[in-house]
C-alpha positions as CSV (number, residue, x, y, z in Angstrom):
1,X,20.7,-12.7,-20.0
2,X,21.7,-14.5,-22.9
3,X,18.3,-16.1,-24.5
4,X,16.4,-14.8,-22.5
5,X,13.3,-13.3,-23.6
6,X,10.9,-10.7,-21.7
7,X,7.5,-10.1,-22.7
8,X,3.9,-9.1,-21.4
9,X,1.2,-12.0,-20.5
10,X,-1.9,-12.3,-21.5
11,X,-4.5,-12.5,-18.4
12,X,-4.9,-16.2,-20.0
13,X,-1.1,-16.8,-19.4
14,X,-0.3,-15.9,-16.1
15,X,-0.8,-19.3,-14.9
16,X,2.7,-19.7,-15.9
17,X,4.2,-17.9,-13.6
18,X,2.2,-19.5,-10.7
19,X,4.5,-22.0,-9.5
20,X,7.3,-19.3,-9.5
21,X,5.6,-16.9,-7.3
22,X,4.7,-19.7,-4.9
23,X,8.3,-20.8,-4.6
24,X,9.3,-17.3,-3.9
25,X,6.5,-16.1,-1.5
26,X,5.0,-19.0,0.3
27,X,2.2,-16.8,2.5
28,X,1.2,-15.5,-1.5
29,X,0.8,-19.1,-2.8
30,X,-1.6,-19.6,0.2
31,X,-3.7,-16.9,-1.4
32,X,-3.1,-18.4,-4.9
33,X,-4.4,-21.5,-3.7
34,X,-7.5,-19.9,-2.7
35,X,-8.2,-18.4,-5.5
36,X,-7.8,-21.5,-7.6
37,X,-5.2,-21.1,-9.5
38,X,-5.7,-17.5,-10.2
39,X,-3.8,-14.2,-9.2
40,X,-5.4,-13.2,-6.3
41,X,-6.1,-9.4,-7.5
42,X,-6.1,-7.8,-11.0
43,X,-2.3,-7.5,-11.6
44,X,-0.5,-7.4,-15.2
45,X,2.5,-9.5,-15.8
46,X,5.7,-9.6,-17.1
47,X,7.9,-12.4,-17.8
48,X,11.3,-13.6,-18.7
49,X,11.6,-16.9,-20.7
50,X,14.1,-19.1,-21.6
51,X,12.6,-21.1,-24.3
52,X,9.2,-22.3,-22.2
53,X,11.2,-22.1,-18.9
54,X,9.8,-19.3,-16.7
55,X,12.5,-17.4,-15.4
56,X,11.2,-14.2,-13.5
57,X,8.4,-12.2,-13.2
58,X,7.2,-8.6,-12.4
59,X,4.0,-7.6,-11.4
60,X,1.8,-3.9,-12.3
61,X,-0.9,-3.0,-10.2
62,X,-3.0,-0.1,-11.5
63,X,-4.5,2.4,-9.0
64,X,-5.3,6.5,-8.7
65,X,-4.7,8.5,-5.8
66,X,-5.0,12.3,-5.2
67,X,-2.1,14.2,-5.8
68,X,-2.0,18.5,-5.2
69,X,-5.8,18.5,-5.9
70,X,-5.8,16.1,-9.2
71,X,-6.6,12.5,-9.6
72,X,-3.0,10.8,-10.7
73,X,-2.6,7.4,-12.5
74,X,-0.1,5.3,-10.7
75,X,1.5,1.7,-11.4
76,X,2.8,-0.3,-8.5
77,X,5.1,-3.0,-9.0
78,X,5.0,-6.1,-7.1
79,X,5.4,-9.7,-7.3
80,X,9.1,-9.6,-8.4
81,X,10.8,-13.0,-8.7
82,X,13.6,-14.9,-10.5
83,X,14.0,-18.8,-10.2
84,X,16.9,-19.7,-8.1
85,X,19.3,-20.8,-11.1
86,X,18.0,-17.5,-13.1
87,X,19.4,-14.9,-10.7
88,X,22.4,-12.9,-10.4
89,X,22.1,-12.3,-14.2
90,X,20.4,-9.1,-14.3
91,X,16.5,-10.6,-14.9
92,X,15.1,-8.7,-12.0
93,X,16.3,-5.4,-13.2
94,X,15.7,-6.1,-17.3
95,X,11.9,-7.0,-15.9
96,X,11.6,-3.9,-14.0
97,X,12.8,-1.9,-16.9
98,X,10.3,-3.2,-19.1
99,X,7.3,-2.8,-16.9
100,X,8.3,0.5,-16.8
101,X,8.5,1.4,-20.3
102,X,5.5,0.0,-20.5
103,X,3.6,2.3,-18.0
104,X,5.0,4.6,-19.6
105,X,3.3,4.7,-23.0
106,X,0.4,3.8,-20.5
107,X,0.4,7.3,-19.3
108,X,0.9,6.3,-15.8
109,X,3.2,9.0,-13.6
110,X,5.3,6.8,-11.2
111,X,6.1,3.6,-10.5
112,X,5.9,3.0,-6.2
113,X,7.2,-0.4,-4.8
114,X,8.3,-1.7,-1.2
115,X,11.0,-3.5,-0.7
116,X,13.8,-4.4,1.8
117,X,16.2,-5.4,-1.2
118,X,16.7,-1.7,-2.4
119,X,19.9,-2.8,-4.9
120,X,18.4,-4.4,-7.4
121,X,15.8,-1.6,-7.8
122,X,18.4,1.2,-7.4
123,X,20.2,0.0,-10.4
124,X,17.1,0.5,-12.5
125,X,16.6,3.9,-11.9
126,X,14.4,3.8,-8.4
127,X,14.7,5.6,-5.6
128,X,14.4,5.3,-1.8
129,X,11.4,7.7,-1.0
130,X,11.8,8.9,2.8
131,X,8.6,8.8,3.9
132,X,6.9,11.1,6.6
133,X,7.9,9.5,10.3
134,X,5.7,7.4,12.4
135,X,5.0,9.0,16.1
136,X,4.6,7.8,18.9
137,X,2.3,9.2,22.0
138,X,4.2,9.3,24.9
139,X,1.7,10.8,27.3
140,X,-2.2,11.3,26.9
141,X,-5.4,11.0,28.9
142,X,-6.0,7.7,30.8
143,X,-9.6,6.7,29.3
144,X,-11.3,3.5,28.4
145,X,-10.8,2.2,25.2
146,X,-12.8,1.6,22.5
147,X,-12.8,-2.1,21.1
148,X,-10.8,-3.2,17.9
149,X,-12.4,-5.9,15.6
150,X,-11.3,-7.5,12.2
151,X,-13.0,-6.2,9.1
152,X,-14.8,-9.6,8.5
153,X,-16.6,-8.9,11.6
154,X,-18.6,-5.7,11.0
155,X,-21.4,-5.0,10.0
156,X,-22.8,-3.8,6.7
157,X,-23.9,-0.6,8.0
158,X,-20.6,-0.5,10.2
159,X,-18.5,-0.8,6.6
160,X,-20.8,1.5,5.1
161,X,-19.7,4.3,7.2
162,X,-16.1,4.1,7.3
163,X,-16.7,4.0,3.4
164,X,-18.7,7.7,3.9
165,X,-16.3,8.8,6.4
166,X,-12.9,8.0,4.3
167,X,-14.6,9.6,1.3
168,X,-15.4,12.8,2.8
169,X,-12.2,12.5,4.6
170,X,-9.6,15.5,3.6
171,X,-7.9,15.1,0.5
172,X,-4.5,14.6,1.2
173,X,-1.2,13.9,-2.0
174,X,-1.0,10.1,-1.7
175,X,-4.6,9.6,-1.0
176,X,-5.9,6.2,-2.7
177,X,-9.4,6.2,-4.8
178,X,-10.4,3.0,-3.4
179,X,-13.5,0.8,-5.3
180,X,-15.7,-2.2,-4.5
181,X,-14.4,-4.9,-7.0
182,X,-12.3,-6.7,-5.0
183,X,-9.2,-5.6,-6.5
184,X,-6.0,-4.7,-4.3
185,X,-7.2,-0.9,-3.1
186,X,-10.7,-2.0,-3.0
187,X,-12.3,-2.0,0.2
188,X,-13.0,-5.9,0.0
189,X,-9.9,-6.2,0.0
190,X,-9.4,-4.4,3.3
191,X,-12.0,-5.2,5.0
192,X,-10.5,-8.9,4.8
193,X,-6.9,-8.2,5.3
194,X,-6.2,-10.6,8.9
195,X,-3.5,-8.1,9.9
196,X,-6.1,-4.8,10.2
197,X,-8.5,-4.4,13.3
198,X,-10.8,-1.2,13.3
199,X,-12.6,0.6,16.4
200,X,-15.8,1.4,14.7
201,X,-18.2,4.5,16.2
202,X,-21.3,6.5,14.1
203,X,-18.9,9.2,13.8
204,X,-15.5,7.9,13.3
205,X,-13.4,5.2,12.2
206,X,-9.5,3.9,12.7
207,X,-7.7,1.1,11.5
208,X,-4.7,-0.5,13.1
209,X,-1.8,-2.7,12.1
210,X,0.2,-3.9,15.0
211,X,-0.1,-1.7,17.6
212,X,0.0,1.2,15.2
213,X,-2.7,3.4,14.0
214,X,-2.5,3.6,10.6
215,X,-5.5,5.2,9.2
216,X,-8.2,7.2,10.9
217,X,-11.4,9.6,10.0
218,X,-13.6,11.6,11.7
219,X,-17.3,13.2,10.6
220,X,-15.9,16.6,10.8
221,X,-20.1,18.5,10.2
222,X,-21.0,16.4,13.5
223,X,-17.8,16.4,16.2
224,X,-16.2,19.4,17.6
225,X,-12.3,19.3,17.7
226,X,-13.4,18.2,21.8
227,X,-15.1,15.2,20.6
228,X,-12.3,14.0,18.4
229,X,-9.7,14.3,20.9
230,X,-11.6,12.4,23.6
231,X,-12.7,9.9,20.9
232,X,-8.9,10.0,19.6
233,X,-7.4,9.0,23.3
234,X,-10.4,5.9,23.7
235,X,-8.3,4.4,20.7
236,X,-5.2,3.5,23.3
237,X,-2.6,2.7,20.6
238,X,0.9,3.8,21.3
239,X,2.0,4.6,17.3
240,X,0.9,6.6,14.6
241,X,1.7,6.4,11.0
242,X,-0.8,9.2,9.1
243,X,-0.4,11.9,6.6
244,X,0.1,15.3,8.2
245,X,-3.6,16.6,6.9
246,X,-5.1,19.5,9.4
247,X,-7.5,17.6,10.7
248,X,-4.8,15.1,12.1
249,X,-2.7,18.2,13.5
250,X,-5.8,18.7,15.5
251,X,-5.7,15.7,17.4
252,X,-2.2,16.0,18.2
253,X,-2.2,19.6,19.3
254,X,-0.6,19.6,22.5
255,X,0.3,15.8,22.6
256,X,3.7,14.8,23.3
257,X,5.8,12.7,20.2
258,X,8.7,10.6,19.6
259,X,10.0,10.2,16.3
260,X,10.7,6.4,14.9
261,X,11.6,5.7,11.7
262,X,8.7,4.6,9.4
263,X,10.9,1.3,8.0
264,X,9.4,0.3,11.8
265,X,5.9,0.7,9.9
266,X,6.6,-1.0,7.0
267,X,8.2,-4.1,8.4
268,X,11.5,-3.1,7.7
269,X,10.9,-2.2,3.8
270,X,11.6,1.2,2.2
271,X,9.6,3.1,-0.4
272,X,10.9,3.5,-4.0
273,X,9.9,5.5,-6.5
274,X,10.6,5.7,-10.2
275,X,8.7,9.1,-11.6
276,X,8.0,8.6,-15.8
277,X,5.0,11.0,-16.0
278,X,5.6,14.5,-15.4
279,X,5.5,14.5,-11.7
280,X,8.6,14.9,-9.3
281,X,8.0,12.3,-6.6
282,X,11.5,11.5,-6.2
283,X,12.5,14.5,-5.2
284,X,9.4,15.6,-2.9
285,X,8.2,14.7,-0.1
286,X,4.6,16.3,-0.4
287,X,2.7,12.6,-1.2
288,X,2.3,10.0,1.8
289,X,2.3,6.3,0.9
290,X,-0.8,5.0,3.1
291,X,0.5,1.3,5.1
292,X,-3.3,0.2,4.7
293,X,-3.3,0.7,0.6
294,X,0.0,-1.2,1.0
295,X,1.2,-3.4,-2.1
């Protein structure tokens, strides 16, 4: 890493790093190009320079989730790239270390990233996460199912609810405090993600990915543990991948399930976790790492 120099952009700056990320995630530039030139959601960046050569960045997305009954700051990192004729020097790692020194004397607890590419990470203090399994029904009550649109599609009263019905939803460690400003856990953002279809009724909501359920929420004053279940079999998806709250264990009471490991889930990446805040995520398996709040 010999001149090279790491250092935080300004939101003015990060520009820069524009043509790197494109190079290194094609489907992101796509986005970029959207957005004009601009990241597409509020991330802070570091970069490695030699001279007023970009040579790698790392990305930190803020966000808050519920953690053992208390609202916990976290940082995810993301957008991590090197320029081919940068790499194999250590630039990856050297970033990551600095972003998280960083969050650090920003108070944040952990530092949560996906990645199929778990060395590079490893070596800078993360750690694979096992994450609770995905399941898969293997028997269940023939019935029709409901229908499964695209976010853009719904209505605004239709978006409205699943907003009510995640909120009052049970509060679960790993539970994301999503907003409305467009921002990566924002429900804007979700909403418009082309890879989510939800089945939408006036008292409950679930979103799939694949052909995996990967979110769902019930209005538990209104629907007896009956009308879940019966409304839980119209949704006709083969895989689950939920936290373990007790008003999932309902639904499943009495269902057959298959193990499958949750790399299935999440497209063949891993969770990592680097803990600089107090809390022992490492080395606990108490907080799930939602696939729709996905970074």
């Amino acid at each position: 890493m010999k001149d090279i120099t790491i250092r935080l952009l300004e939101k003015s700056e990060q520009h820069l790093v524009l043509p790197l990320l494109g190079a290194a995630f094609p489907d992101y530039w796509e986005q970029l190009a959207l957005k004009q030139g601009k990241m597409p959601y509020e991330e802070i960046s570091f970069a490695a320079f030699d001279g007023n050569t970009v040579a790698g960045h790392c990305g930190v997305i803020p966000y808050c989730i519920w953690c053992d009954g208390a609202v916990v700051p976290m940082a995810g990192i993301a957008s991590v790239a090197v320029a081919p004729e940068y790499r194999k020097q250590g630039i990856a790692r050297e970033l990551c270390r600095f972003a998280a020194q960083w969050a650090k004397e920003e108070k944040f607890v952990s530092l949560p990233l996906y990645t199929a590419f778990c060395r590079v990470y490893e070596s800078a203090g993360w750690q694979v996460r096992d994450t609770p399994s995905a399941k898969i029904i293997v028997s269940g009550k023939k019935t029709a199912a409901l229908s499964w649109e695209r976010g853009i599609f719904l209505s605004d009263r239709e978006k409205e609810n699943i907003i009510r019905l995640y909120n009052d939803s049970p509060e679960f460690s790993g539970k994301v405090l999503r907003d409305d400003s467009g921002r990566l856990h924002s429900w804007e953002r979700i909403f418009a993600e082309p890879e989510f279809r939800f089945a939408v009724v006036p008292k409950m909501y679930a979103v799939k990915a694949g052909d995996t359920i990967i979110e769902i929420a019930f209005d538990r004053q209104a629907t007896s543990v009956a009308d879940r279940k019966r409304l839980f079999y119209q949704l006709g998806v083969q895989k689950l991948y939920l936290p373990e709250t007790e008003q999932i264990q309902e639904l499943l009471e009495g269902v057959e399930l298959e193990d499958i490991t949750s790399d299935e889930v999440l497209h063949g990446e891993k969770v990592m976790i680097l803990d600089i805040g107090g809390h022992d995520f490492q080395n606990s398996n108490r907080v799930f790492f939602p696939v729709t709040d996905k970074f």
